[in-house]
N, C-alpha and C positions, 0 to 999 in steps of 0.2 A: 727546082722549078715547080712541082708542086707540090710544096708547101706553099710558095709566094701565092701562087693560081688559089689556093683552097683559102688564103688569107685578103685575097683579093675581091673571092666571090663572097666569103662572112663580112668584109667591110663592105660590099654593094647592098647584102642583107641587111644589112644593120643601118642603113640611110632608106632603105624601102619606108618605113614609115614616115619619118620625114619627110619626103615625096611625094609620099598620099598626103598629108597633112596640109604639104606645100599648095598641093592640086584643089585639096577641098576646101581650104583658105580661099585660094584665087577663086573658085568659082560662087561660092557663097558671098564675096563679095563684087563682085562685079554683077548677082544677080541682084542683090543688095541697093547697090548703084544706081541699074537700069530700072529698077519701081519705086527711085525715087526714096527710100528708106531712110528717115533721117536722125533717129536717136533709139535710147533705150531709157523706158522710165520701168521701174522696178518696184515691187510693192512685196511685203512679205516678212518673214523671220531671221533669224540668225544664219541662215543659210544663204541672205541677199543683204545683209546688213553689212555697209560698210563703216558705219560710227556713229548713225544716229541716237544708240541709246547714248552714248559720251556725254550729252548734254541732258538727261533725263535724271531722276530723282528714283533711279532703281539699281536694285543689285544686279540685277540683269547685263554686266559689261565686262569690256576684255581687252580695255585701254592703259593695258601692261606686260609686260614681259611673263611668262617668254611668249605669249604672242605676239603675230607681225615678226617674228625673227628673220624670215627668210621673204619679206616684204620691200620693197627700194627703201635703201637707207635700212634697212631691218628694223624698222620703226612699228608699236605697235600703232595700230587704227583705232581699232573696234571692233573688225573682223575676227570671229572666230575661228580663225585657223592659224598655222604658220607663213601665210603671204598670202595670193589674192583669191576673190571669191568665183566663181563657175560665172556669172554674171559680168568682172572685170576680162575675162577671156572671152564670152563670147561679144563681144565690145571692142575688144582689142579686132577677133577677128573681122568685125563690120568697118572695120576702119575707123574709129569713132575716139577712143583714147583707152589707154595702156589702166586705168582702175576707174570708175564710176562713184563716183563723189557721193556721200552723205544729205542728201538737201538740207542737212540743221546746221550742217557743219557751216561755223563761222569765220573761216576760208575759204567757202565758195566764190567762185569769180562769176562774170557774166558770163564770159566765155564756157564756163561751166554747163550752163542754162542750155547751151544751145547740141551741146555733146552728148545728154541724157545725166540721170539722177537716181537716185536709190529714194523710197521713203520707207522702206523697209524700216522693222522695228524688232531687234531680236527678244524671244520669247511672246511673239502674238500669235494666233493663228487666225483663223476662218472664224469660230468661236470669240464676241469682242469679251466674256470672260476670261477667256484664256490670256487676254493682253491686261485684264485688270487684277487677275491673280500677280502677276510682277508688276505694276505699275510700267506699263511699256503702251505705246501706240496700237490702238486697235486699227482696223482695215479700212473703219469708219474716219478714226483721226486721220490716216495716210492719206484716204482720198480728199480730207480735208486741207491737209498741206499741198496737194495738188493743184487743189484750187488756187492757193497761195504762189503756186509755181507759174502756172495760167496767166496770172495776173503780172507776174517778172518780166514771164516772159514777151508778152504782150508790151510790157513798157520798152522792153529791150529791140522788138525788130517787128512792131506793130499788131495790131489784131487779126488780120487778116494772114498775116505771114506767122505768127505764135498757131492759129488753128489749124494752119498748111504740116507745119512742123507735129503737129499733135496727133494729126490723122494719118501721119505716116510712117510716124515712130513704131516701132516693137514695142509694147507693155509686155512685163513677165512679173509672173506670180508664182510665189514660192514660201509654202507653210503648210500647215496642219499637222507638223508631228509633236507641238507642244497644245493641241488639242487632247493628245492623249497624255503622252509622258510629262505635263505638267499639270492637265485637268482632269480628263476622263481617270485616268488609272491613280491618280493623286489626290484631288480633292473629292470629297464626295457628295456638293453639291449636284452637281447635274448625273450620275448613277442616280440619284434619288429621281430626280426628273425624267431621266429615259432610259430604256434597257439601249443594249449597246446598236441594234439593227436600228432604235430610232434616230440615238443620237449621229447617226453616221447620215442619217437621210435630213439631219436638223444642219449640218457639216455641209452639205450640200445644197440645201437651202440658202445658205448665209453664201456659200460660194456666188450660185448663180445670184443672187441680188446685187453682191458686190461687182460681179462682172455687169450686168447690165445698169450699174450706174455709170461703171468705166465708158462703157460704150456712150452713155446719156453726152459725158463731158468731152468723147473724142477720140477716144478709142475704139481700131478701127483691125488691128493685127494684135492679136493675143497669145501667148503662149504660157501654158502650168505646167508648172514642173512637179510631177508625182510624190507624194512622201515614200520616203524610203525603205529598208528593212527594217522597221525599227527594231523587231527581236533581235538584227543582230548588231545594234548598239553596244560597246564595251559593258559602259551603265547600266541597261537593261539585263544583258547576261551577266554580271554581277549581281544584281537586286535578286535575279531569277535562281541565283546560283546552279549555273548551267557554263558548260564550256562551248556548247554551240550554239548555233541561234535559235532563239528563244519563238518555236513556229507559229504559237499564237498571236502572240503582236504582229508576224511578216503574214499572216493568212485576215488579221485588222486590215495592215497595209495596204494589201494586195485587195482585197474589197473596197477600200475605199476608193482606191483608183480608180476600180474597173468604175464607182459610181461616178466620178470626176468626166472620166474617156467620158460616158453616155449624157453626161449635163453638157458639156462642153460642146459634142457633135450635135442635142437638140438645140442651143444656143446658134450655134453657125447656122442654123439652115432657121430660125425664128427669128432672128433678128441683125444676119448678116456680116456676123465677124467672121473676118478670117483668123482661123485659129489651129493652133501646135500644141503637142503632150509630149513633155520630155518625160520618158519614164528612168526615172531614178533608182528606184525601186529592183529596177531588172540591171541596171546599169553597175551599180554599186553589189548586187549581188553575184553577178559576174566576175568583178574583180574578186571577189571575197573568194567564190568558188574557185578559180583559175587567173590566180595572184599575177605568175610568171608570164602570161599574153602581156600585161600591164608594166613590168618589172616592176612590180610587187612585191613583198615577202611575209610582211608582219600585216594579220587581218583580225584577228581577235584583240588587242589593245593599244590602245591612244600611245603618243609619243611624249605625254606631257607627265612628269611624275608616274605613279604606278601604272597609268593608262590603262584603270578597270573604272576607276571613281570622278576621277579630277576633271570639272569644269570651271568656266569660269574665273570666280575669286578664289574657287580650292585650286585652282592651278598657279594663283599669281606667285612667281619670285620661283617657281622650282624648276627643277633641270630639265633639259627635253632631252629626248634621243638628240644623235648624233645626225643619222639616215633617215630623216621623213618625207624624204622622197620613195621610201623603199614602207610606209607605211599606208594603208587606209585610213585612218584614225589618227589626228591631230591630238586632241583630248578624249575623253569618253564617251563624247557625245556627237561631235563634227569633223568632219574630214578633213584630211591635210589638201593642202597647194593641188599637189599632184593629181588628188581624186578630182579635186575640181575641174582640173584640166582637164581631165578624162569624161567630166561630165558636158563642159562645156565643149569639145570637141566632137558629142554623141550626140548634143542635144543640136549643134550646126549642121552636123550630115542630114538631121530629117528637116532643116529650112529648105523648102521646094516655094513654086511657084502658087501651089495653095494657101501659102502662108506669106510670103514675102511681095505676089503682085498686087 
């Protein structure tokens, strides 16, 4: 009798998150609902990218195996990870669709149009050099495909009803970590230009301009999603030859947010967006530090080949772990399925009434 009772009370345990999950699902969307909330348009890097670069003229892509393995249909996209991005779940949880479309992709439907869109461009950041070092869409170009979106959309369900749709949607923004680990720490154009305190206040600069164009064309509820540890990328602590994370790139990280939080809070109260910070940065470094809350296991290397180096094109055609559910690190630079999950279910708990009425 008790064993069955102590097997009875570990299987109640073991659906407790589920239950939370279930509860903060339900409430997030029916708060969702009730203001009216009607899409997600997405803007940002490889960490919001669901295939735009595919049809680009850069190396910058990940439309092969073994990515998308663990995708519907285990098909790759574009996305770099093993199936969907932090961005396709919090979508899914708003009720909206189950992966968030590419805007280039030449499968979009109309019905697309009206669900939300990605213009995301992996390998861009804040910096529109940062998207010209890979030949990828700067933030400049994405807002310019918006435009292009504007204009669909508006022939699809008229002007008046395209602007209702615009001002209601969630925009999320998601980049700046190939500001550094592609340009700042890599090329040595702009160290020549700024020591590192300026360039991080030039990072911010370009943030808030780009934000109050968003706002110019309709955007109305904004949410940024922090950059992450970068020191403790696989890539990085291999380049760094270090087994733990690498603290001066996560003490970068962690400054540059704190500068983001304080642009974003004078932004809301100068010009009236309602606005969210997902921090990543603390989120992913959680999991890292205290795997097993997550069921977690593997934090220091990617699942894709030796998972210290491999992105990308050095990842195409090689073998992946078996359990990337059981990893942080998809490849050596992006997160598996899983992390996302864990992101987009952290980044849903702080959608309140300050952001979503």
């Amino acid at each position: 009798m008790r064993a069955a009772a102590a097997a009875a009370v570990a299987a109640l345990l073991a659906l407790m998150p589920l239950l939370a999950q279930a509860i903060l699902i339900d409430r997030v969307r029916q708060l969702a609902a009730k203001n009216n909330v009607t899409c997600i348009l997405v803007f940002g890097d490889s960490s919001v990218d669901p295939g735009n670069n595919n049809v680009l003229q850069t190396t910058m892509k990940c439309n092969f195996p073994p990515y998308g393995k663990d995708f519907f249909n285990g098909r790759p996209t574009g996305r770099f990870s093993n199936g969907r991005l932090a961005t396709d779940f919090i979508a899914e949880v708003l009720g909206y669709t189950k992966a968030i479309p590419a805007f280039l992709d030449p499968k979009l439907t109309k019905s697309d149009l009206l669900h939300g869109v990605s213009f995301a461009s992996s390998g861009s950041g804040y910096d529109d050099f940062t998207a010209n070092i890979s030949s990828v869409l700067s933030v400049s170009k994405q807002l310019e495909y918006f435009l292009h979106y504007k204009i669909h959309l508006s022939r699809l369900v008229g002007g008046k009803k395209a602007e209702e749709i615009i001002n209601n949607a969630v925009f999320i923004m998601s980049m700046g970590t190939n500001d550094f680990v592609q340009n700042y720490y890599l090329d040595p154009t702009r160290p020549k230009q700024y020591s590192l305190q300026a360039y991080l206040n030039f990072l911010i600069s370009r943030m808030s301009s780009d934000v109050q164009e968003m706002h110019r064309l309709g955007a109305r509820r904004l949410v940024i999603v922090g950059v992450p540890p970068l020191g403790c990328m696989p890539l990085v602590k291999t380049l760094m030859d270090t087994a733990t994370c690498y603290q001066d790139y996560n003490k970068v990280s962690a400054s540059f947010n704190s500068l983001i939080r304080r642009r974003l809070d004078s932004l809301r109260k100068s010009i009236g967006l309602k606005t969210g910070f997902v921090d990543a940065f603390a989120i992913i470094q959680d999991a890292i530090s205290r795997p097993g809350r997550y069921g977690l296991a593997e934090t220091s290397k990617g699942c894709c080949g030796t998972g210290t180096v491999e992105y990308g094109d050095s990842c195409r055609g090689l073998t992946a772990c078996s359990e990337p559910e059981k990893y942080v690190f998809w490849d050596a630079v992006h997160p598996t399925e899983k992390m996302y999950k864990i992101l987009a279910l952290k980044a849903v708990a702080s959608f309140d009434e300050s952001l979503l009425a």
